[in-house]
C-alpha positions in Angstrom: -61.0 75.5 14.0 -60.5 71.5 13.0 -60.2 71.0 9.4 -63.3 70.5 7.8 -64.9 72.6 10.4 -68.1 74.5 8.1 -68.1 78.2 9.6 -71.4 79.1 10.9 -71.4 82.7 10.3 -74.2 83.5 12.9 -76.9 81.4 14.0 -80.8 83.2 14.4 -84.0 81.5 16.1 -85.3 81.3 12.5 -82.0 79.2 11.0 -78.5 79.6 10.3 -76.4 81.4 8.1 -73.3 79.8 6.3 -70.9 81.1 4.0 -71.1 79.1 0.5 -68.9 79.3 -2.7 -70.4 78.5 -6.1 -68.7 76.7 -8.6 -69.8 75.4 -12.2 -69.5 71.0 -12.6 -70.8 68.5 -13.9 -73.0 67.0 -11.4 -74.5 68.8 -8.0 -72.5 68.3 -5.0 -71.7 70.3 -1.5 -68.6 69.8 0.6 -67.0 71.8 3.3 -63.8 72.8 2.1 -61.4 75.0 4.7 -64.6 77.0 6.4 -66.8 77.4 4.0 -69.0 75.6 1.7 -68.8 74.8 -2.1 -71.7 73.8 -3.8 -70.8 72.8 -7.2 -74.0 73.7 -9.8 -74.5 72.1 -13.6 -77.2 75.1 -14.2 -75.4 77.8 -16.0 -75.3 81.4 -14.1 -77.5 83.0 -16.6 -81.5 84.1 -15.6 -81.4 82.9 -12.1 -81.0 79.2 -13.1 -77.6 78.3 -11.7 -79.6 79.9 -8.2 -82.6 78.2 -8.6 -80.4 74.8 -9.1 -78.7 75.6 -5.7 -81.5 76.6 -3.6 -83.9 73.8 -4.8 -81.1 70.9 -4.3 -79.4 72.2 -1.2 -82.6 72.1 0.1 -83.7 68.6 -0.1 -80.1 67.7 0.6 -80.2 69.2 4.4 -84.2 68.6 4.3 -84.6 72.2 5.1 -85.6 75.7 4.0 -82.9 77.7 2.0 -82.3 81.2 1.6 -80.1 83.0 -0.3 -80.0 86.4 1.9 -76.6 87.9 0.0 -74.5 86.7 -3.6 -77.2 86.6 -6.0 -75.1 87.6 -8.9 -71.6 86.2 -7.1 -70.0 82.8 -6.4 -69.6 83.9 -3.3 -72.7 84.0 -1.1 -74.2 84.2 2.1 -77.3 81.5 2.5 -79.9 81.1 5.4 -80.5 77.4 6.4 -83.7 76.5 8.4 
């Protein structure tokens, strides 16, 4: 795998699924770093908000439908693009 290479777990008629990593800063941003993900969130983890933040931007970042399918209550989780 080339560096920077994002893993696509699996890909499904109805989208993709890709590994992501959750980390708390001070402004939204998503990079692929080593084969994964990281989407760094300013919403605190605390009633679903940090979630929300990541599903809502992500979204209108890749212009597409964002699930996450596994991770709700971890950094670590497993989202469904498209």
């Amino acid at each position: 795998m080339k560096k920077n290479q994002l893993m696509i777990t699996e890909t499904l008629k109805a989208g993709t699924l890709i590994q992501a990593h959750a980390k708390r800063g001070e402004e939204f941003k998503a990079e692929i770093e080593g084969n994964h993900l990281v989407v760094w969130l300013t919403e605190p983890p605390e009633n679903g908000r940090a979630n929300r933040e990541l599903v809502t931007k992500l979204s209108k970042m890749l212009d597409a439908r964002v699930l996450i399918l596994r991770g709700t209550r971890s950094r670590r989780k497993l989202l469904k693009i498209g």
